[in-house]
N, C-alpha and C positions, 0 to 999 in steps of 0.2 A: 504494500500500500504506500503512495507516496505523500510525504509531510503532512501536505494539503490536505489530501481525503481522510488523512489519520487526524489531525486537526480538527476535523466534524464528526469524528465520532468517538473520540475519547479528550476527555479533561484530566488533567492530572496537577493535583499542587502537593508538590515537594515539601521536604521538611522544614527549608527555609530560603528565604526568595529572599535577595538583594535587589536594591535597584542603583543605578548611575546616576541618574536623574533626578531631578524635585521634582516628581509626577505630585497630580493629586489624585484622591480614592477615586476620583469618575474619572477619571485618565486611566490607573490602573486597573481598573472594571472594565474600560473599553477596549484594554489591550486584548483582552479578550476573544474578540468580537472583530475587530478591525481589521484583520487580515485577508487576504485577497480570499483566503477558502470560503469566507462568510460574503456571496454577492445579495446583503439585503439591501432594502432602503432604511436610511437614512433613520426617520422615521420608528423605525421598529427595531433598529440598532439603538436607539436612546432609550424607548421603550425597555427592553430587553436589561440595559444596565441600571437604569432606572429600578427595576423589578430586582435586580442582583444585589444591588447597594440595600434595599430594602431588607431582603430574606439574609443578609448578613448584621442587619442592626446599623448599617454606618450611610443610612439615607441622611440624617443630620449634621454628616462629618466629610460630607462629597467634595464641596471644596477646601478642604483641609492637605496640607500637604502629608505625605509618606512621614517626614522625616518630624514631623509634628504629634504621630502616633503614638499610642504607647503597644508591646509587642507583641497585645494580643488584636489589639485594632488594625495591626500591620497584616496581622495570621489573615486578619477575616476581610483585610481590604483585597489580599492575593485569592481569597476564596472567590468575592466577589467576580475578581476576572476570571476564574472556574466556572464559575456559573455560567456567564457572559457567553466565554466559549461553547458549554456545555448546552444549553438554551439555546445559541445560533445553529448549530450543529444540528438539535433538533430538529427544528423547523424545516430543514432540509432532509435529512435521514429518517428521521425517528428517534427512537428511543435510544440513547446510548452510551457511554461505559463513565463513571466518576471514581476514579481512580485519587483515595486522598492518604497521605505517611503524615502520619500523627497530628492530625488537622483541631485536637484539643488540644496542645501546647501552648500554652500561655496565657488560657481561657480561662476566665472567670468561672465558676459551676453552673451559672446560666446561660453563658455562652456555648462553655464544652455541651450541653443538654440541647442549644438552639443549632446546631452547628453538626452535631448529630442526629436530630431530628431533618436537618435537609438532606441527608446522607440516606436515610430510612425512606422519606415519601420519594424521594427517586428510584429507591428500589420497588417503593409498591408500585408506581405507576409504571413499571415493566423495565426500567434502566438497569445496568448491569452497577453493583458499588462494592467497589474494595479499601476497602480501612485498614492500614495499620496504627495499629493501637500498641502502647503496653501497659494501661489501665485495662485489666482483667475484668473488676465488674462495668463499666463502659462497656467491653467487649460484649463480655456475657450478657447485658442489658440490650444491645441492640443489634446484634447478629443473628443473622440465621445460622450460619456454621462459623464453626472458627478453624483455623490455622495457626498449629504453635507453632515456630519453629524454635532451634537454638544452634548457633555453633553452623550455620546456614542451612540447615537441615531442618525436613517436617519431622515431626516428631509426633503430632499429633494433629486428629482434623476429624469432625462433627457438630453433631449441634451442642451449643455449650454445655448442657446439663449432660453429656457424655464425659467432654471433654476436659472441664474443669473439675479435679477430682487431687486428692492428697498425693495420689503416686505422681503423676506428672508434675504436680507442684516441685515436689522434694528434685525430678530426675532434672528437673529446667531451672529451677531458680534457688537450688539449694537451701529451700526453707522448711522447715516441721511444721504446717498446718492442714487445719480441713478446714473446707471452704462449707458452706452454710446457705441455706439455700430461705429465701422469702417467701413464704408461705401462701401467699395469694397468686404469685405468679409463676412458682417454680424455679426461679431465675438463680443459677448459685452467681454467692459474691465471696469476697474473700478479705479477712482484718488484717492488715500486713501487722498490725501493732503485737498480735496475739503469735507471729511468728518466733520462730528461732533458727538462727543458723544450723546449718548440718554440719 
């Protein structure tokens, strides 16, 4: 697939994005969007980042510069150009892939929760989303399967309530605990406080 065509049908925000420039958040939202693979109007290009800036919380902070943020509002202004891309791409293909490595880093608990929830209703409406996480109950909260690995290796891979279990704890992250699971939902979570090294 070439640049272009890969361009409208996956998004991808890295672990952490620099920029050169004093963009502002609707600059870097439109960076998005702006590339020759997205031939929309105009119009529905502003639309479109307009709509990103929102579902990221930073519609009030558009003309603010990059370098004006603090580093979780930076997290969610590169999300925003995610979307951007992610959303243009659509409208031309369909449904397609949101590829994010560690997209709660530097997030508030409201944010990490608003920032995964865009992650989720892209998966219901039929898109493809892969998260790397290493908050386990995050993980286990909003996944359908997980993926351990360690050491670059899978190790393990199911729906969380397989997956998240004492033995793997101990063989991936060298800690003595059992993880515990919410009683209304099924969902295990796990106390790191209650750990001990191995």
């Amino acid at each position: 697939m070439k640049p272009a065509a890969a361009a409208a049908r996956r998004a991808v925000l890295p672990q952490g994005s620099s920029l050169a420039f004093p963009f502002t958040v609707r600059e870097i939202a439109a960076l998005g969007i702006s590339v020759p693979a997205f031939p929309l109007p105009r119009g529905e290009v502003e639309a479109i980042v307009d709509r990103a800036l929102a579902a990221v919380d930073l519609a009030d902070r558009a003309d603010h510069l990059h370098d004006a943020l603090s580093g979780g509002e930076r997290q969610r202004a590169h999300l925003a150009r995610v979307l951007a891309q992610l959303w243009g791409g659509e409208r031309l293909n369909g449904p397609g892939a949101l590829i994010l490595d560690e997209p709660t880093a530097a997030q508030d608990l409201a944010h990490q929760l608003l920032v995964l929830d865009i992650a989720a209703a892209h998966a219901r409406a039929g898109g493809a989303t892969v998260l790397v996480l290493h908050d386990l109950n995050l993980a286990a909260r909003y996944a359908d399967r997980l993926a351990v690995m360690a050491h670059g290796r899978l190790v393990a891979e199911g729906p969380p309530a397989e997956v998240v279990d004492a033995a793997l704890l101990a063989r991936v992250f060298h800690v003595d605990l059992e993880p515990n699971t919410l009683p209304s939902a099924g969902v295990p979570f796990v106390l790191p406080q209650t750990a001990r090294r191995l």
